[in-house]
C-alpha positions in Angstrom: -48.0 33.9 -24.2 -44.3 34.7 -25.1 -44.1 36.1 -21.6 -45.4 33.5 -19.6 -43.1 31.4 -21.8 -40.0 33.6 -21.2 -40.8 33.8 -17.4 -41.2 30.1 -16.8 -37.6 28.9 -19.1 -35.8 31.9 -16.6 -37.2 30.3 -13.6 -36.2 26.4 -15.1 -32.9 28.2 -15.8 -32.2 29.6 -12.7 -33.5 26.6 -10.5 -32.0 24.2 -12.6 -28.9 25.8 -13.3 -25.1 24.3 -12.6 -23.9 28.2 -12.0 -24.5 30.0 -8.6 -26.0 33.8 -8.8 -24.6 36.3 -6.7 -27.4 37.3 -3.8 -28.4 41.0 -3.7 -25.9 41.5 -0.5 -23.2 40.8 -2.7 -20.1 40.2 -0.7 -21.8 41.1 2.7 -24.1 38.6 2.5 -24.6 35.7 5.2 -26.1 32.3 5.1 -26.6 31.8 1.6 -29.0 28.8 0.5 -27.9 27.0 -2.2 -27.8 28.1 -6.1 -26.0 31.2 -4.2 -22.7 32.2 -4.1 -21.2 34.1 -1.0 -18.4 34.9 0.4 -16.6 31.9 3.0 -14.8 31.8 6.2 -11.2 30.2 6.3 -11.2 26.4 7.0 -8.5 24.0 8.0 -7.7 22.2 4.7 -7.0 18.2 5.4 -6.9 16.3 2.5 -7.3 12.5 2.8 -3.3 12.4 2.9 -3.8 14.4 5.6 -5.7 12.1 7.7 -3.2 8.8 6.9 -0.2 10.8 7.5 -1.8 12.0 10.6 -3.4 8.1 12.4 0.3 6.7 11.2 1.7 4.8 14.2 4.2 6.4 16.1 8.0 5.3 16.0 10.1 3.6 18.6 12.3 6.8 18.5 11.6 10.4 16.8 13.7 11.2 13.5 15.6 14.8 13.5 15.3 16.1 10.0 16.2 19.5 8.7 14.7 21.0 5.7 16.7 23.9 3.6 15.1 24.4 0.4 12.1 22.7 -1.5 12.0 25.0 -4.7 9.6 24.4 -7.6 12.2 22.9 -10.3 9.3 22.7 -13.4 9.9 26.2 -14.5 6.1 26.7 -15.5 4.2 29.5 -15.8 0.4 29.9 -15.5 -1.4 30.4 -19.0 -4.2 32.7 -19.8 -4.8 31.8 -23.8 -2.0 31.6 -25.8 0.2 33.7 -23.9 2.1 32.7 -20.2 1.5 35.1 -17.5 4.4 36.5 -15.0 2.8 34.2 -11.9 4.1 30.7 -11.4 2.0 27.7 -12.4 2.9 25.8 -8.7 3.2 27.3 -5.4 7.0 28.7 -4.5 6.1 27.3 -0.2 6.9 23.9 -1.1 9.1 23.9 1.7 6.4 25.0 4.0 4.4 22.1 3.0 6.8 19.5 3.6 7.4 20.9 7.2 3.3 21.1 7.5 3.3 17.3 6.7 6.3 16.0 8.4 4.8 17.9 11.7 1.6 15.7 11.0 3.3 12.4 10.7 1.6 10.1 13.8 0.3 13.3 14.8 3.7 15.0 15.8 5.2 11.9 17.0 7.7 11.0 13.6 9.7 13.9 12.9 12.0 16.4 15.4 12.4 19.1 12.3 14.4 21.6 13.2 14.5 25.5 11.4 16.5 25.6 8.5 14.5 27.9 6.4 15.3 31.1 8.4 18.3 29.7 10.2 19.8 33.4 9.1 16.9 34.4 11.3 17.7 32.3 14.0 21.3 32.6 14.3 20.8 36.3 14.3 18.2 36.3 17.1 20.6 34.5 19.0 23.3 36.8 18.6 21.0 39.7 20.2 20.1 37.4 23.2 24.0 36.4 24.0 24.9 40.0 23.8 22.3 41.4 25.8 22.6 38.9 28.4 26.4 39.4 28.2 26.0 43.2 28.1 23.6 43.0 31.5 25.4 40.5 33.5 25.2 42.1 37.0 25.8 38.7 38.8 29.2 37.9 36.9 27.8 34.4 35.0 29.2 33.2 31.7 26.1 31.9 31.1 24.0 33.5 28.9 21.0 30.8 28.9 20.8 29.4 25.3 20.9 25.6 24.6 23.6 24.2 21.8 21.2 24.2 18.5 20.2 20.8 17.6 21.7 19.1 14.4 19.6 17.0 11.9 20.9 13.5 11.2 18.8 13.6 7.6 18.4 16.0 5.0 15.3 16.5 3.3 16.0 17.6 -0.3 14.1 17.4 -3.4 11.3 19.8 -5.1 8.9 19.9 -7.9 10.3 18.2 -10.4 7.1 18.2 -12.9 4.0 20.1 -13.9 2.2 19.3 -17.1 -1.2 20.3 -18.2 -3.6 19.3 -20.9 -2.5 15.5 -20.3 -5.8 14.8 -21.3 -8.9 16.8 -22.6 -12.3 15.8 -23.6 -16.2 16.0 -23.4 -19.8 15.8 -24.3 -22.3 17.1 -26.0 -26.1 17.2 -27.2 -28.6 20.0 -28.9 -31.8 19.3 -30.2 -34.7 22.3 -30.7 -32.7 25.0 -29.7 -31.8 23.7 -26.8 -28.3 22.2 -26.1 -26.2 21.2 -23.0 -22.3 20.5 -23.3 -19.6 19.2 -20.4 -15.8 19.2 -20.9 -13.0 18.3 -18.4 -9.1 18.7 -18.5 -6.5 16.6 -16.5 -3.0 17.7 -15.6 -0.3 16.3 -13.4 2.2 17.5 -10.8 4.8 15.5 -9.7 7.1 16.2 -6.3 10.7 14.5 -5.8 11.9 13.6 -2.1 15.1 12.5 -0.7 16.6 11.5 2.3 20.4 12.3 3.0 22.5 11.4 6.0 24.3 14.4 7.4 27.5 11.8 8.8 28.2 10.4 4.8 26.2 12.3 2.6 24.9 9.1 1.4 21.4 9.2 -0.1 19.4 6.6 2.0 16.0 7.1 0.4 14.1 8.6 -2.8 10.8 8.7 -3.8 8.7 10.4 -6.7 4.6 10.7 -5.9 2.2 12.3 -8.7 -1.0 13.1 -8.5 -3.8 14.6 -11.4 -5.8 17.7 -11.4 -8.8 17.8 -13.0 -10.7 20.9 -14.5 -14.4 20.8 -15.4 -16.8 23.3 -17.3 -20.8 22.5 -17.6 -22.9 24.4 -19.3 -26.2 24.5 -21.4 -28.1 27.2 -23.4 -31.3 27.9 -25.1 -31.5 29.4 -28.8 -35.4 29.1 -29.8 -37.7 31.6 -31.9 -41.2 31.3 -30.8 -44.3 33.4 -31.5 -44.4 32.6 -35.5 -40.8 32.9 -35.1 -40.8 36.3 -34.5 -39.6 36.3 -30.4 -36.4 35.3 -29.9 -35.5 33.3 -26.4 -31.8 33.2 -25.7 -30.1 31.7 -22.5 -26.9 30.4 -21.3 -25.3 29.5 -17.8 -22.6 27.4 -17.2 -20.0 26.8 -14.5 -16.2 25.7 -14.6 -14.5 24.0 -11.2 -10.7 23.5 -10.9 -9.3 21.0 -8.7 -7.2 23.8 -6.5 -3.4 23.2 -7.8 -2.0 24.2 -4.0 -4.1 21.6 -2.6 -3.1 19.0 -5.0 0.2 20.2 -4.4 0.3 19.4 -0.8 -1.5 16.2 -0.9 1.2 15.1 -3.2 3.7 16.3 -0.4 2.1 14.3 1.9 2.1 11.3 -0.5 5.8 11.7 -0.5 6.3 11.5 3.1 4.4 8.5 3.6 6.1 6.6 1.0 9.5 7.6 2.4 8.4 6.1 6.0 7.0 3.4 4.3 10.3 2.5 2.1 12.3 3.4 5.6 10.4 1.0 7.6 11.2 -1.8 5.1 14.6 -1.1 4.6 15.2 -1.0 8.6 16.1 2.5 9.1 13.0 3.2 11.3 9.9 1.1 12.9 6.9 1.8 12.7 4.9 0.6 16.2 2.1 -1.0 14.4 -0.7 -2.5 16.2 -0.7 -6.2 17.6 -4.1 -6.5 15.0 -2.1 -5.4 12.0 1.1 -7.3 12.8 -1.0 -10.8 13.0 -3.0 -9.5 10.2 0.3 -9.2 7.8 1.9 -12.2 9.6 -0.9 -14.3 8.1 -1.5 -13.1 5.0 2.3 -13.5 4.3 1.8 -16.9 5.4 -0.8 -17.6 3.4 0.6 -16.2 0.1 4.3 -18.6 1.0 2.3 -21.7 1.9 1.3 -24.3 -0.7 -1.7 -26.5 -1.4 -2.2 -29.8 -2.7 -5.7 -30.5 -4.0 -6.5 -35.0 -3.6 -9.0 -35.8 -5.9 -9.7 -38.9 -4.1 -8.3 -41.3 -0.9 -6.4 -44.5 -1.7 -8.1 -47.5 -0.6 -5.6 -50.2 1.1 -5.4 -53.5 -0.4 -6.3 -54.8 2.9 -9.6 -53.0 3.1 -10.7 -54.3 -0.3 -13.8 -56.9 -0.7 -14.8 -55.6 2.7 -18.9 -55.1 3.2 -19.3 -51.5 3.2 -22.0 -51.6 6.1 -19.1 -53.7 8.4 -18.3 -50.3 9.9 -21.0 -49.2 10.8 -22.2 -49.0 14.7 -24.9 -51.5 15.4 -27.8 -49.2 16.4 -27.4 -47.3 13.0 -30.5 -49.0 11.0 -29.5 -51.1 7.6 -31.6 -52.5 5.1 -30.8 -55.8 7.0 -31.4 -55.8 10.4 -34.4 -53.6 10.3 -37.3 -56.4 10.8 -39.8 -56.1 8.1 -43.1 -56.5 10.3 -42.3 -53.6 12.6 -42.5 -51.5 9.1 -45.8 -53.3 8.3 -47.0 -52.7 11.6 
């Protein structure tokens, strides 16, 4: 009896279960069913940022932009307990996100961004070319080929300004016969700075400031029961935590940040975007709609001249009244 009661709360456990068991091919195993846990191939990650920044409408004109530097400004570390570890708690390719995104504005169509991040790179690369070329001139040429490099009208400068954790915490609960099940969750927050300077004045045309939360969950549930005259003891616990990825929510953030800066651009008239005739009437009329103003008339004024009148005076003659219908025909 305990055994048949033992086998049948593993297999409740294990079909029932929120954690994933490892399959006996470990990390060679293929096409894993659910309730297992292999090993997956690399996907292209597009967040739903992703996808806006990507269908924006294109511009009448391509903005050149350069992007130096887009450190991680919070100073965090990640935390294992009590003590912080030697690893970041945000991703140090915060510039390579912000390229990633500007690239995907309108689907390529926004930004021109030229290389800033390895411009020691390029500059040296070019030095080789000239002098090779100048070094191997058998026709006699001065020119060596390479096109002037092309200068940004805006800077892109800003970084991750904020990265807090345990903003809020919390959960639930129940046990009752041994058997108990408990959820908790965790919320923190990372917030990304971004700023657009003009190259001619230095001038800082546009700022913005996008957050977003990451949430941590952990689900579990476990069995504590005596059975057979309380002499058998069953014990069973599974369980299963799932963290919001923080480089994900980093770069969705990113994203965030570029669409509000061609947002704030568009309505401060440093940029158009070409949006469709649909969506121009579309914001035409509901800006009408919210300027216009209604007058509600309870009920229309009757002229003096129209007073004493019989009401029925107006009406056509083949309409029926209660006076020229002929009393017979009704009878028949």
């Amino acid at each position: 009896m305990v055994k048949k009661l033992l086998g049948l709360t593993l297999l409740v456990g294990l079909i029932q279960g929120c954690a994933s068991i490892v399959p006996p091919g470990g990390l060679d195993a293929t096409n894993c069913v659910d309730k297992f846990a292999c090993a997956e191939k690399p996907e292209v990650v597009e967040m739903p940022t992703h996808e806006e920044l990507k269908n924006l409408p294109s511009p009448e004109k391509p903005v050149i932009v350069a992007v130096y530097k887009y450190m991680d400004k919070t100073g965090q570390r990640k935390q294992k307990g009590n003590a912080a570890m030697f690893s970041t708690a945000v991703s140090q390719g915060g510039e390579t996100m912000l390229i990633d995104a500007l690239k995907s504005a309108g689907d390529g169509t926004w930004f021109r961004v030229v290389e800033r991040v390895g411009l020691d790179h390029l500059t040296r690369e070019r030095q080789i070319v000239r002098t090779t070329r100048e070094q191997y001139n058998t026709e006699g040429k001065d020119d060596t080929g390479l096109a002037p490099l092309l200068f940004a009208g805006i800077i892109l400068e800003g970084g991750i300004i904020g990265f807090d954790t345990n903003i809020e915490t919390g959960g639930v609960g129940a046990r009752t016969l041994g058997i108990g099940y408990s959820q908790q969750y965790r919320r923190d927050i990372v917030t990304v700075s971004l700023r657009a300077v003009s190259t001619l004045t230095g001038e800082i045309l546009l700022n913005v400031q996008t957050s977003k939360t990451i949430l941590s969950i952990a689900d579990g549930y476990d069995v504590f029961k005596f059975v057979d005259m309380d002499t058998q003891l069953i014990e069973i616990e599974d369980g299963m935590t799932e963290n919001e990825s923080v480089t994900r929510s980093l770069r969705s953030t990113i994203e965030a940040a570029v669409l509000e800066l061609i947002y704030q651009g568009d309505e401060r008239g440093f940029w158009e975007i070409n949006w469709p005739v649909n969506k121009i009437i579309e914001n035409e009329v509901e800006e009408i709609v919210h300027s216009a103003t209604f007058e509600i008339i309870d009920e229309v004024p009757v002229k003096e001249s129209e007073k004493g009148k019989d009401d029925n005076s107006e009406l056509p003659v083949e309409v029926p009244t209660p006076e020229n219908i002929d009393k017979e025909e009704i009878r028949g």
